[in-house]
N, C-alpha and C positions, 0 to 999 in steps of 0.2 A: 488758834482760832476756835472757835462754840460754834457750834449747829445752830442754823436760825432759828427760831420758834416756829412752831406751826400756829398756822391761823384756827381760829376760834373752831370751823367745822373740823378741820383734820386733828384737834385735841381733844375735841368729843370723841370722835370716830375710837381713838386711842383708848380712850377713857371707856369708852362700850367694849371695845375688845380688850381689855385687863378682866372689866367686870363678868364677860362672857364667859373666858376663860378660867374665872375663879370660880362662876358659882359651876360652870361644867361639872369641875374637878368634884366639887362637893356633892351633887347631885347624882354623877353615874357612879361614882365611887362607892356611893351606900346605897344604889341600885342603877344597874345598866339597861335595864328595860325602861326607866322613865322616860317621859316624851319628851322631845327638842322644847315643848312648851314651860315644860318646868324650869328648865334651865332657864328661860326669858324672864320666867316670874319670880327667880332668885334674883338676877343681874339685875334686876327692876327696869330693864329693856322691853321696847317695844319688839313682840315678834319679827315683825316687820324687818329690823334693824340688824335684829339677828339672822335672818336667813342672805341680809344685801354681804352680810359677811362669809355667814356657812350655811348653804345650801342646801344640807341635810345632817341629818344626826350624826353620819360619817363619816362625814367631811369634820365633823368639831370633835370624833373620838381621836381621827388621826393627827389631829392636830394637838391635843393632849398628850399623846402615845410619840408622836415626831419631838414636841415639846422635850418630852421627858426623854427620850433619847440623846438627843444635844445635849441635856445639864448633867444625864448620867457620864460623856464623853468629855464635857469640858471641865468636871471633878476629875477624871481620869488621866486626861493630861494633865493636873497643877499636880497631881499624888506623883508624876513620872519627873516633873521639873521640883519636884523636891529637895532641898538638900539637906544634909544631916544626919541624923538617926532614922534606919534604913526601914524600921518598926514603925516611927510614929508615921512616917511618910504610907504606909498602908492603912495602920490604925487611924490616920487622920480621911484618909478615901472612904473607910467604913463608915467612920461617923459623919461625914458630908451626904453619903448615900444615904444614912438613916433619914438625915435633917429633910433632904430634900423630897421623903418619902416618893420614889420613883416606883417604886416596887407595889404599891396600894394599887396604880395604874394596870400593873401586868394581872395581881392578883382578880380583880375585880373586870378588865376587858378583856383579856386575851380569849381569843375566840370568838368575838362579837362582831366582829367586821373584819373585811376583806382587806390586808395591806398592803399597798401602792408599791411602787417599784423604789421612789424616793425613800419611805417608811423602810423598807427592806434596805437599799443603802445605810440609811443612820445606826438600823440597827448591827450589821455589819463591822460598821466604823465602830461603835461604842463598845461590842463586842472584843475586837480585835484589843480597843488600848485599855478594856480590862483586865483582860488577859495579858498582858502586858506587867500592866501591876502585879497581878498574879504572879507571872514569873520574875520579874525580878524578887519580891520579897522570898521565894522559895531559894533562889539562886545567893540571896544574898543570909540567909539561914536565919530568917527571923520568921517565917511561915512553914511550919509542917508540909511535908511533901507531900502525904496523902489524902491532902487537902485539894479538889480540882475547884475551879471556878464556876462551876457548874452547883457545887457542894454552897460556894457563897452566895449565889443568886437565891439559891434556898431558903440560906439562913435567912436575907435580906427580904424575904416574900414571909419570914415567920415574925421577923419582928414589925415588918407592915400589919401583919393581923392583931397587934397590941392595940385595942385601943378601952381607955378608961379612963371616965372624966372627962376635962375639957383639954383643950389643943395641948396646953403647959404641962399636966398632968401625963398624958399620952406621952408625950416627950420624952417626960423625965424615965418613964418604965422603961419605956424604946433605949433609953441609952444605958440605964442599969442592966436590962440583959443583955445589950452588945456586950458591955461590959467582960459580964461573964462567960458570951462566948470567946469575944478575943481572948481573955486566957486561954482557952481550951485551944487557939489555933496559934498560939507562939509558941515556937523553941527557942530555948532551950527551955523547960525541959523536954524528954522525952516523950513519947506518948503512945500508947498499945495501938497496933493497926484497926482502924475503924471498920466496924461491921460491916458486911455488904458491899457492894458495888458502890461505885459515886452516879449520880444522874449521868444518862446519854445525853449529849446536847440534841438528838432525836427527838427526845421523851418533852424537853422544854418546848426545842420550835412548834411541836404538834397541836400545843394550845390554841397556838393562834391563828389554825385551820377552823373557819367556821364551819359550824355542826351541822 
C-alpha cells in the first residue's frame, strides 16, 4: 500500500516547511542573531506563513537542533546494525556525521535558547547510541582507548568550521581532514598518550546554558 497524496493546500504547507527549514539552517548558521524575517525572505515565504508554523525564532532554532539530533541518532543506529569490518562500521558513522554537517548547528546555536524537555530527551537518546558506537569500536580494538567521545564531538565541531568555496568544495576539504584524523584514531598501530585531559561532558553541556 502508498500513502495517499496530500491535497494541493497540505503539499504547499510541506513545501513551506522544507523551504523554511533550509533557508533556517543557512541563515542562523552564518549568524544566529538574524531576525525570524530573514529567514522568510530566504524560503521566499510569506512571514505570515512562517509564524502559522513557528511562532517565534525559538520555536525554529529547536526545531533545527531537535532536527539534527534525530539524524545524528538515526546514523547512529545503522553504524550499531552494521555488519562487517568493525572499522568501516565507525569510519562510515564519521563520514555520515561529516555529510550531514550536524555539528555547524551546535557550533554556531549552542547557548542561544533555552532547551525544551523533548530537545533534552533527543539529546540524551543520540548521546547514549553514540557512545555506544564509541564503545563497541574501542572494545572491538579498531579505535584507540584514549580516545573519549567527547574528544570526537570536537573533532566533528573542527571539521564543521571548514568551510571554503562552494557546498562541493567545503565537502571535499571536510572529508580530506577526517581523512587524516581517522588515521590518527585507528589501532593498530600504537599511539603515545594524548596530551591533556579529554573534555568533561560538563564543559560541552554548559554551552547550551543561555548567557
Amino acid at each position: 500500500m502508498t500513502a495517499a497524496p496530500m491535497s494541493g493546500r497540505k503539499a504547499q504547507a510541506a513545501r513551506n516547511d522544507e523551504l523554511i527549514l533550509r533557508a533556517a539552517r543557512t541563515v542562523f548558521t552564518a549568524d544566529p542573531g538574524a531576525p525570524i524575517a530573514a529567514v522568510a525572505e530566504r524560503a521566499g515565504v510569506g512571514i505570515s506563513a512562517l509564524y502559522r508554523r513557528y511562532p517565534s525564532k525559538e520555536a525554529l532554532l529547536r526545531k533545527l537542533c531537535g532536527d539534527g539530533l534525530k539524524q545524528y541518532a538515526a546514523i547512529a543506529e545503522k553504524a550499531l546494525d552494521a555488519a562487517g569490518d568493525p572499522w568501516e562500521a565507525f569510519a562510515g558513522f564519521l563520514r555520515e556525521i561529516v555529510d550531514a554537517d550536524i555539528h555547524s548547528l551546535t557550533i554556531r546555536l549552542a547557548g542561544t535558547f533555552q532547551p525544551t524537555e523533548e530537545l533534552t530527551q533527543d539529546a540524551v537518546r543520540a548521546g547514549r547510541l553514540g557512545a555506544e558506537v564509541h564503545r563497541r569500536a574501542v572494545e572491538q580494538g579498531v579505535l584507540r582507548p584514549d580516545v573519549t567521545m567527547a574528544d570526537v564531538a570536537l573533532l566533528f565541531e573542527q571539521l564543521a568550521s571548514i568551510k571554503l568555496g562552494d557546498e562541493e568544495r567545503t565537502a571535499e576539504l571536510r572529508h580530506r581532514y577526517l581523512a587524516l584524523l581517522a588515521d590518527s584514531l585507528r589501532t593498530p598501530p600504537a599511539h603515545r598518550p594524548l596530551p591533556g585531559p579529554p573534555p568533561e561532558d560538563e564543559e560541552l553541556r554548559s554551552r547550551w546554558t543561555p548567557a
